[in-house]
GUVEXDREN-828352 format. One line per 2 residues: number of its first residue (from 1); for each residue x, z, y of C-alpha. Coordinates in pm, 1 decimal, decimal comma. Layout:
N
NUM = X:Z:Y; ...
REM end
This chain:
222
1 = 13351,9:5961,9:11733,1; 13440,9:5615,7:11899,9
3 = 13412,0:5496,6:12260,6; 13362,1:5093,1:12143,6
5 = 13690,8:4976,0:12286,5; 13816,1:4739,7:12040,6
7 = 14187,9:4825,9:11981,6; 14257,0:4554,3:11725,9
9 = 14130,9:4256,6:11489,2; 14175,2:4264,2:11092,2
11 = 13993,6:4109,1:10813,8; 13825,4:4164,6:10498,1
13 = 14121,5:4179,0:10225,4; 13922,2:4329,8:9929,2
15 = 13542,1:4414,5:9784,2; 13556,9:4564,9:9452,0
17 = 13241,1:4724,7:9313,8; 13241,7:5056,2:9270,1
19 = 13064,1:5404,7:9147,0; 12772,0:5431,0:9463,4
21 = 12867,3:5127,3:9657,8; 13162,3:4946,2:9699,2
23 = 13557,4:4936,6:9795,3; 13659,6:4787,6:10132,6
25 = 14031,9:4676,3:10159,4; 14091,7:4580,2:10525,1
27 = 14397,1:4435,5:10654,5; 14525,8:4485,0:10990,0
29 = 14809,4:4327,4:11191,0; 15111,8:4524,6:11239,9
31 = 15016,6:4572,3:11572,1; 14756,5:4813,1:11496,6
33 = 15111,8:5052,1:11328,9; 14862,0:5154,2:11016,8
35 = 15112,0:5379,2:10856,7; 15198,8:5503,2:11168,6
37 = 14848,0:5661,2:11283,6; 14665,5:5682,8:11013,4
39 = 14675,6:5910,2:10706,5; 14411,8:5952,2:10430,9
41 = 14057,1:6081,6:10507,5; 14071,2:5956,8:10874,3
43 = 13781,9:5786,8:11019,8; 13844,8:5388,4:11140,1
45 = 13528,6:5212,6:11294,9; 13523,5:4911,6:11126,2
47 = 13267,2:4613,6:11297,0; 13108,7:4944,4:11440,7
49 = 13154,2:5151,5:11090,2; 13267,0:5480,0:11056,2
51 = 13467,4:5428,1:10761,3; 13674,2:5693,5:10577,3
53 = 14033,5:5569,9:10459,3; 14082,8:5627,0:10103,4
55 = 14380,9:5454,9:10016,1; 14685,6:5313,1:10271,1
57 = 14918,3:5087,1:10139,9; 15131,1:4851,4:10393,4
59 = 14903,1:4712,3:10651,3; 14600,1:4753,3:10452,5
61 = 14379,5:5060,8:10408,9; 14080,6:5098,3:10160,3
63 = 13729,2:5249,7:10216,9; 13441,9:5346,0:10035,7
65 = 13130,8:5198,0:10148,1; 12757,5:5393,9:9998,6
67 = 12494,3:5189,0:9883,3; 12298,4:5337,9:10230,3
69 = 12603,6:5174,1:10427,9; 12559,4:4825,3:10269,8
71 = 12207,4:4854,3:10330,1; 12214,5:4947,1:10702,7
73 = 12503,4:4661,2:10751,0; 12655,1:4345,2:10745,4
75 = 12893,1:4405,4:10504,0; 12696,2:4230,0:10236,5
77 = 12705,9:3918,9:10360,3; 13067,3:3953,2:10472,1
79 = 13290,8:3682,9:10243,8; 13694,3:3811,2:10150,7
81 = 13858,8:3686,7:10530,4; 13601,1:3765,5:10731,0
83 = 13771,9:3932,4:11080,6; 13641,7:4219,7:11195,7
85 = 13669,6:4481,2:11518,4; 13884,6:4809,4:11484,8
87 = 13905,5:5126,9:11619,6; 14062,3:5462,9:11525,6
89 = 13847,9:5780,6:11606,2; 13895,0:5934,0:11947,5
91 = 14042,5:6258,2:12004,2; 14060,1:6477,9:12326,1
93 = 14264,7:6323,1:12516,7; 14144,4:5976,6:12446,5
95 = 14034,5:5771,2:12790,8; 13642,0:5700,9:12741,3
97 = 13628,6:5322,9:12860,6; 13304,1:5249,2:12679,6
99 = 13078,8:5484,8:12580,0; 12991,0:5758,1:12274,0
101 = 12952,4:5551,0:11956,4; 12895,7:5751,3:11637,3
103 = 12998,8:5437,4:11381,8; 12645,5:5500,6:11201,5
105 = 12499,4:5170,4:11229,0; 12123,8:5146,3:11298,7
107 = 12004,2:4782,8:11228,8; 12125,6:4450,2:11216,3
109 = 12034,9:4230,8:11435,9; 12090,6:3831,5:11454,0
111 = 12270,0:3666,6:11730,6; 11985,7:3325,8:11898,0
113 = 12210,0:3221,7:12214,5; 12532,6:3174,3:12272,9
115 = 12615,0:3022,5:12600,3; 12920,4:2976,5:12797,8
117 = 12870,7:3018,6:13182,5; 13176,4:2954,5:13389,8
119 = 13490,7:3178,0:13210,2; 13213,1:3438,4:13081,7
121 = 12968,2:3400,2:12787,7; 12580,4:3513,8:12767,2
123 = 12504,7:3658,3:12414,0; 12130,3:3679,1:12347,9
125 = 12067,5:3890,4:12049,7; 11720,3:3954,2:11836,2
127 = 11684,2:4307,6:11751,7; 11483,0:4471,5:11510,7
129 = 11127,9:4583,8:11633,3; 11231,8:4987,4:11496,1
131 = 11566,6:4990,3:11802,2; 11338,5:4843,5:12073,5
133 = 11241,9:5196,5:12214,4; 11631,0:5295,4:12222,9
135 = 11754,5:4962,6:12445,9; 11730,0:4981,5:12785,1
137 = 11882,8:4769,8:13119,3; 12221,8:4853,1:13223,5
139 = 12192,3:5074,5:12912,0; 12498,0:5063,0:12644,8
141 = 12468,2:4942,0:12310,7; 12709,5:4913,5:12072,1
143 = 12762,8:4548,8:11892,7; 13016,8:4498,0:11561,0
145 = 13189,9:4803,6:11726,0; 13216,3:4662,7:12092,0
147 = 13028,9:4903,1:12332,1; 12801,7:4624,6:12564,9
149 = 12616,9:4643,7:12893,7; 12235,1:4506,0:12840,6
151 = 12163,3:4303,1:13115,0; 11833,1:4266,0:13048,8
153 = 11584,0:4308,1:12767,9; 11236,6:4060,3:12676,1
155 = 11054,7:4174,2:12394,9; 11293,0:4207,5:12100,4
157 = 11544,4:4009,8:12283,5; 11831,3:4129,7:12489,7
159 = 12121,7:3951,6:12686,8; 12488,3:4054,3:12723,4
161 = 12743,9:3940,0:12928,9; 13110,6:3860,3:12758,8
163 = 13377,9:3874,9:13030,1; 13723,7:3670,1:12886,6
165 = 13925,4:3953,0:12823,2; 13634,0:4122,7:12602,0
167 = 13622,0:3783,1:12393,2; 13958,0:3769,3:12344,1
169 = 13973,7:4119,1:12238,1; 13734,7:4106,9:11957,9
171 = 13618,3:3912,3:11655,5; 13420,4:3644,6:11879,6
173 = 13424,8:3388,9:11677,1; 13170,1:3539,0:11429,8
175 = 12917,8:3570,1:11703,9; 12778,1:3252,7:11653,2
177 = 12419,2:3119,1:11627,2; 12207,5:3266,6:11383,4
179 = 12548,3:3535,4:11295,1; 12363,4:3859,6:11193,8
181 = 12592,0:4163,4:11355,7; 12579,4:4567,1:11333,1
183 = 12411,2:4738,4:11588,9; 12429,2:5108,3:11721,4
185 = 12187,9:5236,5:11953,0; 12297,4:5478,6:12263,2
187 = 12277,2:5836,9:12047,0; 12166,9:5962,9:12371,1
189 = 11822,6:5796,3:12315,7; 11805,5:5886,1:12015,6
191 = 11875,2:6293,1:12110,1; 11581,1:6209,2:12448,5
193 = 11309,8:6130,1:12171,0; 11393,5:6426,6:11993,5
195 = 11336,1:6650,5:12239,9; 11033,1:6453,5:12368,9
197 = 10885,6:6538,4:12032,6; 10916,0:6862,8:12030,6
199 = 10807,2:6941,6:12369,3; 10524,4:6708,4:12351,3
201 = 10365,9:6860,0:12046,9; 9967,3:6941,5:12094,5
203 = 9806,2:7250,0:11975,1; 9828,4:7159,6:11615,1
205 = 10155,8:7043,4:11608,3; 10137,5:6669,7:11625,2
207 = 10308,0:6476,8:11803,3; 10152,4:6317,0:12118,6
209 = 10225,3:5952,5:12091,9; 10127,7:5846,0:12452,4
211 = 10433,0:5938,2:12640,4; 10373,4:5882,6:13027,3
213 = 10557,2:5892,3:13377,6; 10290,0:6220,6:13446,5
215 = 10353,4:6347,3:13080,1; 10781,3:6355,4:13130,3
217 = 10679,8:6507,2:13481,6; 10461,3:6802,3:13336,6
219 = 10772,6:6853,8:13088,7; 10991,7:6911,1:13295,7
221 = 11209,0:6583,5:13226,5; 11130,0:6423,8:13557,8
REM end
């Protein structure tokens, strides 16, 4: 588990094909003290990725990436260079600035507007039609690994707000126009509709599609 605080930015070093998918190397700056905090099999969101490290060797560490991963991802497109957002797993004690991010990406999703307003930026980003449901105002979402506020959400639009020290803490110069970037939904959402489904079953077990303000307030979630 992540919270979406970015602790550090590396870049792609390596993308060998391999058995189910493909190798990740990822270089990190010595900031990040690789051999210092991470051993093998530990879990390093990487651009929002839960990714498993295989293989340490100075300030790089390699990953395994399954052909699901690629699919779900931007990792694809991603040339050798390419910067990305990291963060090691959380554990107990860790402060939750941001919010509970998994590292399963859902969706891509493509970056329209990018507009600077004052010392902040507004990032308008096109989401798939399938995450709508899951995206909500003043919700969280989590973007390349960054956990984000929606300010506000049109259609299959919604609009963040980039304070400086969050751009200068990230990989912000890949958000650009048209930049396509790995999104993760709030997992709470995603636990709200399954419950919703199984409480709103009818008598033969399907489920009930219309979900209303008087339907969550016979169920009990209201």
């Amino acid at each position: 588990m992540f919270t979406g605080i970015v602790e550090a930015v590396g870049f792609l070093s390596a993308k060998n094909q391999a058995k189910g998918g493909m190798q990740l190397g990822i270089t990190v700056p010595s900031s990040f003290k690789l051999q210092e905090r991470v051993k093998i099999g530990d879990s390093i969101a990487t651009n929002g990725v839960c990714l498993t490290a295989t293989v340490i060797h100075d300030n790089t560490y390699y990953a395994d990436a399954s052909f699901e991963t690629l699919a779900k991802t931007c990792f694809n497109t991603y040339n050798l260079g390419k910067k990305v957002n990291l963060e090691l797993a959380c554990t107990p004690s860790t402060h939750l600035g941001g919010h509970i991010v998994q590292g399963h990406v859902d969706e891509v999703g493509e970056i329209v507007e990018r507009k600077k307003e004052g010392d902040a930026y507004t990032i308008i980003i096109k989401s798939p039609q399938e995450l709508l449901p899951y995206i909500a105002q003043k919700g969280s979402i989590t973007v390349d690994g960054a956990s984000l506020t929606v300010n506000d959400i049109t259609q299959d639009l919604f609009r963040l707000t980039l304070i400086p020290h969050t751009t200068l803490n990230l990989a912000f110069e890949n958000w650009q126009v048209g930049a396509q970037v790995n999104l993760e939904v709030d997992v709470m959402a995603r636990y709200v509709e399954r419950l919703l489904t199984f409480r709103l079953k009818d008598s033969e077990g399907k489920k009930d599609s219309k979900i209303t303000l008087k339907t969550l307030m016979e169920n009990g979630f209201i």
